[in-house]
Structures are given as structure tokens and as C-alpha cells.
VEXDREN-2710 file (C-alpha; in Angstrom, 1 decimal):
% VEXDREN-2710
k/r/px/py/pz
1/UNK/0.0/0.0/0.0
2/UNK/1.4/3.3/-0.6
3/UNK/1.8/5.9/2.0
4/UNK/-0.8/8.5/0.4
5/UNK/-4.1/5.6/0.4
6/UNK/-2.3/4.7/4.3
7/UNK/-3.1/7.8/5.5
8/UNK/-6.5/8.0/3.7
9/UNK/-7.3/4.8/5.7
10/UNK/-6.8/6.4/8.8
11/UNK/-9.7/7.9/9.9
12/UNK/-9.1/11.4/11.5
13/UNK/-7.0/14.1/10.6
14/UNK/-5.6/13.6/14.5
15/UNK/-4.9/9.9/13.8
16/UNK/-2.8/11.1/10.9
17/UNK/-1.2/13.8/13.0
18/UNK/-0.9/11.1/15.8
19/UNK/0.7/8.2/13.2
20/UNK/3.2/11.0/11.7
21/UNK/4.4/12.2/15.2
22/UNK/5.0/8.4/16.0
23/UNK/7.1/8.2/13.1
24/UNK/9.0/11.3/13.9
25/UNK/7.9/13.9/11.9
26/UNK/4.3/16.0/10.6
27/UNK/1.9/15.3/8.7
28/UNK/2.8/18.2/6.7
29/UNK/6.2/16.4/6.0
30/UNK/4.4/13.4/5.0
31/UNK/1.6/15.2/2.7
32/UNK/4.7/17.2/1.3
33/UNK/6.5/13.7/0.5
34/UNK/3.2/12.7/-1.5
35/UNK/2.2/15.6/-3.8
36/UNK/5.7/17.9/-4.6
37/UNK/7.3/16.3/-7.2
38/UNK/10.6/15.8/-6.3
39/UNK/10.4/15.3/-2.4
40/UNK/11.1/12.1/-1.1
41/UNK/10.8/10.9/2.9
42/UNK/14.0/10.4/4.6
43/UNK/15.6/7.2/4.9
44/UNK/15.6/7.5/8.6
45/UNK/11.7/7.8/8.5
46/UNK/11.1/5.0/6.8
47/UNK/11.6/2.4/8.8
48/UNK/9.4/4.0/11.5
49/UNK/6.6/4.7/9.3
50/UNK/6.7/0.4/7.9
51/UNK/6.5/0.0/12.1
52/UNK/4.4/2.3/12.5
53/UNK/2.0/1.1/9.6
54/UNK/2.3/-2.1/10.2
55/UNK/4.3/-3.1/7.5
56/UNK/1.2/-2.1/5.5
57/UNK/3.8/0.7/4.0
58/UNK/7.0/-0.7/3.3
59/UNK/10.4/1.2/3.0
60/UNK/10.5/-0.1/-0.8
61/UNK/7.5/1.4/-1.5
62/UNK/8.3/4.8/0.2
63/UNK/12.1/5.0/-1.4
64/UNK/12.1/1.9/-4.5
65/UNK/15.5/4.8/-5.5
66/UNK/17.6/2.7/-2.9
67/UNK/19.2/-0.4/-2.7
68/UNK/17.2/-2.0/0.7
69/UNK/18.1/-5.3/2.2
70/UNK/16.5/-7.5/5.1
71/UNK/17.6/-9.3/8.3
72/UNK/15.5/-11.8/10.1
73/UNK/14.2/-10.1/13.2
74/UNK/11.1/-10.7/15.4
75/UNK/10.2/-7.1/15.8
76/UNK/8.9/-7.1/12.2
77/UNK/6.6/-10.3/12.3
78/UNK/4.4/-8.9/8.8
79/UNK/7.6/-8.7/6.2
80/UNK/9.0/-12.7/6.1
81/UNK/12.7/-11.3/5.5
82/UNK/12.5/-9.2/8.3
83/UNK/13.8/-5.9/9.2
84/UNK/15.0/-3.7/6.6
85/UNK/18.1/-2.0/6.1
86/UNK/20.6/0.2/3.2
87/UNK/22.5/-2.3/1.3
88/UNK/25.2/0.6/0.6
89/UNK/27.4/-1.8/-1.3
90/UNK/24.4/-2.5/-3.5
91/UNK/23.6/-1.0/-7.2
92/UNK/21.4/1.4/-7.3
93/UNK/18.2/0.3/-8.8
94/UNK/17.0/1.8/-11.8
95/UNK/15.2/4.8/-12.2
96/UNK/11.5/4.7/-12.8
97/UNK/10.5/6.1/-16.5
98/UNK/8.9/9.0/-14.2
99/UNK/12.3/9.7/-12.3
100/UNK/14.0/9.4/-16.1
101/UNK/11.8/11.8/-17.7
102/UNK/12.5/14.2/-14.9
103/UNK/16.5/14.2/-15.0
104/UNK/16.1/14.3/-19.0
END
């Protein structure tokens, strides 16, 4: 699920306050991270808002530009590979056609 029909599914505009104060940041943040073309959540965010969510958001659906791994841990029971992390000695993945149309 992506972050922007996550937050839909939430039913107040306090539970979305609430959910992006738990994750470390605003709501404003987040909406900013949704519609400005360009803006992309931190990497440190991430993680807190796949915990946060569930894992009904994951950090490769919030930031598919970098390389994530996973480690087996039982904090994350919903994601079977288990906690994620930056694989820094990783490729970078490809960009999207969106992301190549923009640094054209």
C-alpha cells in the first residue's frame, strides 16, 4: 500500500497527526512527501513509518530509488525477511520512467 491511500485509511485528521508524530515527523512532512514532485521521505523515517503502519507501508514502497536489504528479526513479524536496512554496497536500482523523464 502506498503511503498517500495509508493515511487515507486512517480515519481522522488527529490519527494522521498522531501516526506521523510516531514516526518522527508532521503530517505536513508526509503530505509534502506525497504531492511535490521531487520530495522524497527520509531514509531514517522509513523504517518508522513500515512499524508504524504495520508493515502495510514498506520502506521499498516509500524509497524503490535505494538499494534496501532484510535481516531476520522478530520485531517485524508482517515482512517474512524481516527488518529492513541500506544495502550501501548494493547497485542502485534503476530509475522509474517517471524519475528518467525528470533528469532528462
Amino acid at each position: 500500500m502506498d503511503l498517500k491511500t495509508y493515511l487515507r485509511s486512517l480515519g481522522t485528521e488527529d490519527e494522521r497527526a498522531a501516526f506521523a508524530l510516531r514516526c518522527g515527523t508532521t503530517l505536513g512532512h508526509l503530505r509534502n512527501c506525497i504531492y511535490v514532485e521531487g520530495k522524497r521521505i527520509a531514509l531514517s523515517t522509513c523504517a518508522a513509518v513500515e512499524m508504524e503502519s504495520g508493515g502495510k507501508v514498506t520502506c521499498e514502497e516509500l524509497r524503490a530509488d535505494m538499494a534496501w536489504a532484510r535481516i531476520p528479526d522478530a520485531a517485524w513479524p508482517w515482512h517474512p525477511a524481516g527488518r529492513p536496512l541500506l544495502d550501501v554496497s548494493a547497485t542502485k536500482p534503476q530509475a522509474t520512467p517517471m524519475e528518467a523523464s525528470l533528469a532528462a
